[in-house]
C-alpha positions in Angstrom: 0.0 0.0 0.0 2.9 2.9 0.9 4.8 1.5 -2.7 1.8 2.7 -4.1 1.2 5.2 -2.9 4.7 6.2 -3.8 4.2 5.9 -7.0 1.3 7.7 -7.2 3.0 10.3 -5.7 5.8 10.0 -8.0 3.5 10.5 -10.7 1.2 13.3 -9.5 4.3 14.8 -8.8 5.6 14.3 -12.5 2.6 15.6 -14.2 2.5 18.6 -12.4 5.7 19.9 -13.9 3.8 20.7 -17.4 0.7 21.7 -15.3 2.3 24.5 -13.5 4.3 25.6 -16.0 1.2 26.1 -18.7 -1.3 27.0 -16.0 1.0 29.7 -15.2 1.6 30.9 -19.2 -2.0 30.2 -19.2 -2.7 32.6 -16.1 -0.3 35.4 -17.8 -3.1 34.9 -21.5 -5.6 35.9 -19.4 -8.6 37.7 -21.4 -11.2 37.6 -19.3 -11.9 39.3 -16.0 -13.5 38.3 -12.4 -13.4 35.0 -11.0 -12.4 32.9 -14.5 -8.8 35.1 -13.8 -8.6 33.7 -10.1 -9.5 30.6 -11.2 -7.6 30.4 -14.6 -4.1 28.3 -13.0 -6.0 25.4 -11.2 -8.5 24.7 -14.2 -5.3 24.5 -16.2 -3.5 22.5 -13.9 -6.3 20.7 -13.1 -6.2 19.3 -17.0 -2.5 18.1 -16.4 -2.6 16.7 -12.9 -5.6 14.1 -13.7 -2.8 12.5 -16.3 -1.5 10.6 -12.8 -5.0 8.8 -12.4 -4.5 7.7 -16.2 -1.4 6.8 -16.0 -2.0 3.7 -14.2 -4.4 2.2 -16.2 -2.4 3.0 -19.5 0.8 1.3 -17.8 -2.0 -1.8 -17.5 -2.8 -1.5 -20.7 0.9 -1.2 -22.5 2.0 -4.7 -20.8 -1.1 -6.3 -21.3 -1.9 -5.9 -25.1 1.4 -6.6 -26.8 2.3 -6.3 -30.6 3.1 -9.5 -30.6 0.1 -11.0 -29.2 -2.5 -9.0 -30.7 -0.9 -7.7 -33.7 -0.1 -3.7 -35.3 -3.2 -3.4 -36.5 -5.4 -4.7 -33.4 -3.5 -3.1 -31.0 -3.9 0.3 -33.0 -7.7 0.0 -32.7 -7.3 -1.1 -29.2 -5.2 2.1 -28.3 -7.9 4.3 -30.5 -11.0 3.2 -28.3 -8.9 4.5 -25.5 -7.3 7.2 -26.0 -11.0 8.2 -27.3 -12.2 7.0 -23.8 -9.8 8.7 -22.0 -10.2 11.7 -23.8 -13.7 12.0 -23.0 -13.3 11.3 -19.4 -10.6 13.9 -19.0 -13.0 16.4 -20.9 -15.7 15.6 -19.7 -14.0 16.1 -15.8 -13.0 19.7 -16.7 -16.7 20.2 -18.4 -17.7 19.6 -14.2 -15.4 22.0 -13.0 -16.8 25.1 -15.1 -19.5 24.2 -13.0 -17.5 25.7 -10.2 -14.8 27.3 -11.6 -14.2 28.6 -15.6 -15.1 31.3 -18.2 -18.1 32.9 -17.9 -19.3 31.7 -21.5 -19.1 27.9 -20.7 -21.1 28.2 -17.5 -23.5 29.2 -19.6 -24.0 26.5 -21.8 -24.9 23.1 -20.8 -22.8 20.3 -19.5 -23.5 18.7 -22.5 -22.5 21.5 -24.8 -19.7 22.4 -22.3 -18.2 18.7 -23.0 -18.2 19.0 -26.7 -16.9 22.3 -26.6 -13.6 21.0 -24.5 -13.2 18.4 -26.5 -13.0 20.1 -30.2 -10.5 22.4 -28.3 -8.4 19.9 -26.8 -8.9 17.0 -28.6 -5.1 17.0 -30.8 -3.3 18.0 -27.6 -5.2 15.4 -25.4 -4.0 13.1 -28.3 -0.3 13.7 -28.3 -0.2 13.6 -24.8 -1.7 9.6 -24.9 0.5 9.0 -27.5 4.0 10.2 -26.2 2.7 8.5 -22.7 2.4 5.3 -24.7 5.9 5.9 -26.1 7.5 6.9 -22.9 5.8 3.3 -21.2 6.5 1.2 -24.2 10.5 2.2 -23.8 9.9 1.4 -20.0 8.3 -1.5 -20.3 11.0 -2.7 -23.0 14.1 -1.7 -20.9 12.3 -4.3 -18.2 11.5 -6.8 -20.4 15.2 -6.4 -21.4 16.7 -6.2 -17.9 14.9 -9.4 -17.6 15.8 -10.9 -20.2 19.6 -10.1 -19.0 19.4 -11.2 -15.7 17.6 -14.7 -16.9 20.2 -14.9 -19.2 23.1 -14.7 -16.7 20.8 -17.1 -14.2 21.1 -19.8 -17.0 24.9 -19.0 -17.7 25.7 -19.5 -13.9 23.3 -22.8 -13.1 25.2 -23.9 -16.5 29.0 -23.0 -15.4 28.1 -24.3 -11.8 26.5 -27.7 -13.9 29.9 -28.1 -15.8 31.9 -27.3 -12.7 29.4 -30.7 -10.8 30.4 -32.8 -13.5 34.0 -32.1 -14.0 34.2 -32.4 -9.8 32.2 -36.1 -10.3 34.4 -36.8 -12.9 37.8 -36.7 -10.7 35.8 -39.7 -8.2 36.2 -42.3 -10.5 39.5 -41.2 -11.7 41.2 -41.9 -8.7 39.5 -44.6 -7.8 39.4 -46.7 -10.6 43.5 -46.0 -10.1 43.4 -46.9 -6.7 41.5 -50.2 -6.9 43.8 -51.0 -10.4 46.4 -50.8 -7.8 45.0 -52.9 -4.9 44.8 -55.4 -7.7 48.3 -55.2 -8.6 49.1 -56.0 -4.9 46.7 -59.0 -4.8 48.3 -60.0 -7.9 52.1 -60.1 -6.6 50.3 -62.0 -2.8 50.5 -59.0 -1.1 47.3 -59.7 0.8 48.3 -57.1 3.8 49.7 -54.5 2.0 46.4 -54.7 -0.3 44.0 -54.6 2.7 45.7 -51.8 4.3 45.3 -49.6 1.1 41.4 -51.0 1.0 41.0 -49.4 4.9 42.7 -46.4 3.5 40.6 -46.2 0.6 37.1 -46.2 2.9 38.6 -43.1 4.7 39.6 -41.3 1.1 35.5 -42.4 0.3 34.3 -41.0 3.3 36.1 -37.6 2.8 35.3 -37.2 -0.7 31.1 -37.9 -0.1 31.4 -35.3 2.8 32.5 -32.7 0.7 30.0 -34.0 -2.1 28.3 -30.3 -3.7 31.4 -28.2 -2.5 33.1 -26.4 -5.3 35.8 -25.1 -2.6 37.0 -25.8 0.3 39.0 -24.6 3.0 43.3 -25.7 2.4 43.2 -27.3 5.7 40.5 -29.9 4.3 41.8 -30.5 1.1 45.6 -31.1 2.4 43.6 -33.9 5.0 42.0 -35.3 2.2 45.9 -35.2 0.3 47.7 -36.7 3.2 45.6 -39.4 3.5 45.9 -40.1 -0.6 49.4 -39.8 -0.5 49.4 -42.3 2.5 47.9 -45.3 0.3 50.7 -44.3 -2.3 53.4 -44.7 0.6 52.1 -48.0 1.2 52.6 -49.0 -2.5 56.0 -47.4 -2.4 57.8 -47.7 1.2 60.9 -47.7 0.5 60.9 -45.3 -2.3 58.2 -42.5 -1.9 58.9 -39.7 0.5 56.3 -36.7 1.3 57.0 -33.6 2.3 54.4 -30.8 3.5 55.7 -27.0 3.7 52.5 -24.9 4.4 52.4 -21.4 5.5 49.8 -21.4 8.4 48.2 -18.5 7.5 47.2 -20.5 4.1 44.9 -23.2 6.2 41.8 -21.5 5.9 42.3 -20.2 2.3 39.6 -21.6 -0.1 40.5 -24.2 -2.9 39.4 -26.0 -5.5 38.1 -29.1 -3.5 40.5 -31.9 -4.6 42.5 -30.3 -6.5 45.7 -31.3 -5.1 44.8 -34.7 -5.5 45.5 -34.9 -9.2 48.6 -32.7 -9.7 50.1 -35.2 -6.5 48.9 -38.4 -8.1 50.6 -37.1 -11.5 53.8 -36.4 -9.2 53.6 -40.3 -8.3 52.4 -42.0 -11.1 54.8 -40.3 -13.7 57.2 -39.0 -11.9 58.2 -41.5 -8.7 56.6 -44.9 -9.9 59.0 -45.1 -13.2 62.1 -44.3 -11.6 64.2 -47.2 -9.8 66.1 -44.9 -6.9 62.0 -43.6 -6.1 62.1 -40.2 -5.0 60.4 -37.5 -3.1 56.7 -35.6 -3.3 56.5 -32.2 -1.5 53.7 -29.7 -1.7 53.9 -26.3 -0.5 51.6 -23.3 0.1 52.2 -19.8 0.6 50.7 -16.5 0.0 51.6 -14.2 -2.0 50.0 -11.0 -2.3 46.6 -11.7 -3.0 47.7 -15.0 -4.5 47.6 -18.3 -3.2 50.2 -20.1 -5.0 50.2 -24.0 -4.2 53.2 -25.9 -5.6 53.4 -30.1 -6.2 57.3 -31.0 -6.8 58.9 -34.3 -7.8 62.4 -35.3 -8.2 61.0 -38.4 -10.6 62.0 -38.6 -13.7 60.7 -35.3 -15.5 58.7 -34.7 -18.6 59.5 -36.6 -21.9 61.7 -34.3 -24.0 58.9 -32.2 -26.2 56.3 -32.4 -23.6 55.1 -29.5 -22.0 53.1 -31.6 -19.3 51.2 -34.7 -19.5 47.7 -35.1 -20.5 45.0 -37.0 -18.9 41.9 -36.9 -17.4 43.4 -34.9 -13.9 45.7 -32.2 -15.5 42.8 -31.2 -17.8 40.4 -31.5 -15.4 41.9 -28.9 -13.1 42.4 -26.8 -16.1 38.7 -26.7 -17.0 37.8 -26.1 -13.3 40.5 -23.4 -13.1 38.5 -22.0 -16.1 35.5 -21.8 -14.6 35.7 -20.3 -11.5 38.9 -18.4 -11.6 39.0 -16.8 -15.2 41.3 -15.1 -16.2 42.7 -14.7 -12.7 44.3 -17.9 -11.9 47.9 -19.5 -13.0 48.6 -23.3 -14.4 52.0 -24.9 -15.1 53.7 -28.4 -15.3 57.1 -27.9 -16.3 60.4 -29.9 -15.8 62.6 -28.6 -12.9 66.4 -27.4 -13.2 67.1 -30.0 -10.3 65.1 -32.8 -12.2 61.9 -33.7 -11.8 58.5 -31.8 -12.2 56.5 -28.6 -10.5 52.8 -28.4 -10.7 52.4 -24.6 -9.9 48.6 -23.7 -9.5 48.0 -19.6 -8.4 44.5 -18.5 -7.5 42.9 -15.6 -5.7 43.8 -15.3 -2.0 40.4 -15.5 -0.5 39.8 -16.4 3.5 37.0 -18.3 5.1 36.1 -14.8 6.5 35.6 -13.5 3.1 33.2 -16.3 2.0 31.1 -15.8 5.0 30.5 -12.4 4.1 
């Protein structure tokens, strides 16, 4: 009720701007005497301010009947009947007040003849007026149908990135399990009955974790590093004597949000590619540390390197974390997998520094 009465307001406010300023010209034409000259400003203002009753309906009126429902030439007909309609009712409003208030030769005549006579004087001007009020609400009423139209628009782009972004996250599930079981199989294979059931308990945990975070795009560092250790624990069980981890976090990194597992891949490329093939085995660090308002997260190996030619490898995790990089990070995030002086490889990943503090607001 106070909204509209706002905008009633609003509008009996905007149509008194041309009311005042013609009643006035209209008060300085004066030609007759007496009371029609005290009078002369609110009759003419009078004619104006009634244009904030109209308005309403003719809003109505604009998004109801449409060109492209009812056509050019039906709508044209339907916006003749009333602008005729609302001419006459306008008209035939200030034909009452020379009842009260008006020249001296209208109050004479009857209302009747008083009508008629406003409307052969005002009719063109009462016309222009409906018909730039129809062109002022037609742009109004396009600019919403086009703000709408925008704002649907970017809905369906988001529930379509966030979509993508659900299926790429689904997609790393069976990646690394379908890698983990191959290698439980292996062990079962050689008659490594412990070692395999070990990784099986280990795996339950890694399942556990990764169904709890099930619908989280990010997550805090501290969680996803959990979920990493554990990971990297089934690998030290494959390789005892010849994988070594090492973790060098900043602390004030832990409660940075991440792409929710992905350190999983870049370490399992570390392992599988870089560790696994070499005899001597090797080490697997990862490292975290702010800076400026990047987080830069770093997965090193002293395996064997990339092949001569190759900037990284493929595969399903490397472009995975690319396309989730994409997607919520763009154009503001950093990827490389590149051969190290010392040997071996660095997975470098750089996002936005953003807290837990930040996301709660």
């Amino acid at each position: 009720m106070l909204a509209s009465l706002r905008r009633f307001a609003g509008l009996l406010l905007l149509w008194s701007i041309p009311g005042v300023a013609v009643g006035l010209q209209s008060k300085s034409w004066e030609q007759e005497m007496g009371s029609w000259g005290t009078y002369r400003f609110l009759f003419v203002y009078a004619g104006w301010a009634i244009w904030a009753f109209l308005t309403p309906p003719l809003a109505w009126l604009v998004r109801r009947f449409t060109v492209e429902r009812y056509g050019l030439l039906r709508l044209g007909a339907i916006h003749l009947v009333t602008c005729t309609g609302f001419l006459f009712f306008q008209e035939g409003f200030l034909a009452l007040l020379t009842r009260f208030m008006g020249p001296y030769s209208m109050q004479k005549m009857t209302l009747g003849e008083a009508l008629w006579d406003s409307v052969a004087k005002s009719a063109f001007l009462d016309t222009m007026v409906y018909v730039m009020t129809v062109g002022v609400l037609l742009a109004i009423d396009l600019r919403r149908k086009l703000r709408a139209q925008e704002l649907t628009g970017a809905r369906l782009q988001a529930e379509l990135a966030k979509a993508e972004l659900d299926a790429l996250r689904v997609q790393l599930h069976p990646h690394f399990l379908f890698n983990t079981l191959n290698a439980i199989s292996m062990l079962v294979r050689k008659g490594e009955g412990d070692t395999a059931v070990r990784m099986i308990a280990g795996l339950s945990d890694l399942l556990r974790l990764a169904l709890a975070t099930a619908g989280q795009q990010e997550v805090p560092l501290r969680q996803e590093l959990d979920f990493l250790e554990r990971y990297l624990s089934l690998q030290q069980i494959r390789f005892p004597d010849r994988l070594q981890i090492r973790m060098t976090i900043d602390p004030d990194t832990l409660e940075a949000q991440v792409p929710s597992l992905v350190l999983q891949p870049l370490a399992e490329n570390a392992v599988r590619h870089g560790i696994a093939p070499s005899i001597a085995g090797g080490s697997v660090e990862v490292a975290a540390v702010r800076e400026g308002e990047e987080l830069v997260l770093r997965v090193r190996d002293t395996g064997v390197g990339l092949h001569p030619g190759s900037e990284s490898p493929g595969g399903v995790g490397l472009r995975n974390v690319r396309a989730r990089l994409q997607h919520l990070y763009p154009g503001r995030h950093r990827f490389r997998v590149a051969n190290r002086v010392e040997g071996g490889v660095e997975s470098l990943l750089a996002i936005p520094f953003r807290g837990a503090e930040v996301v709660r607001a």
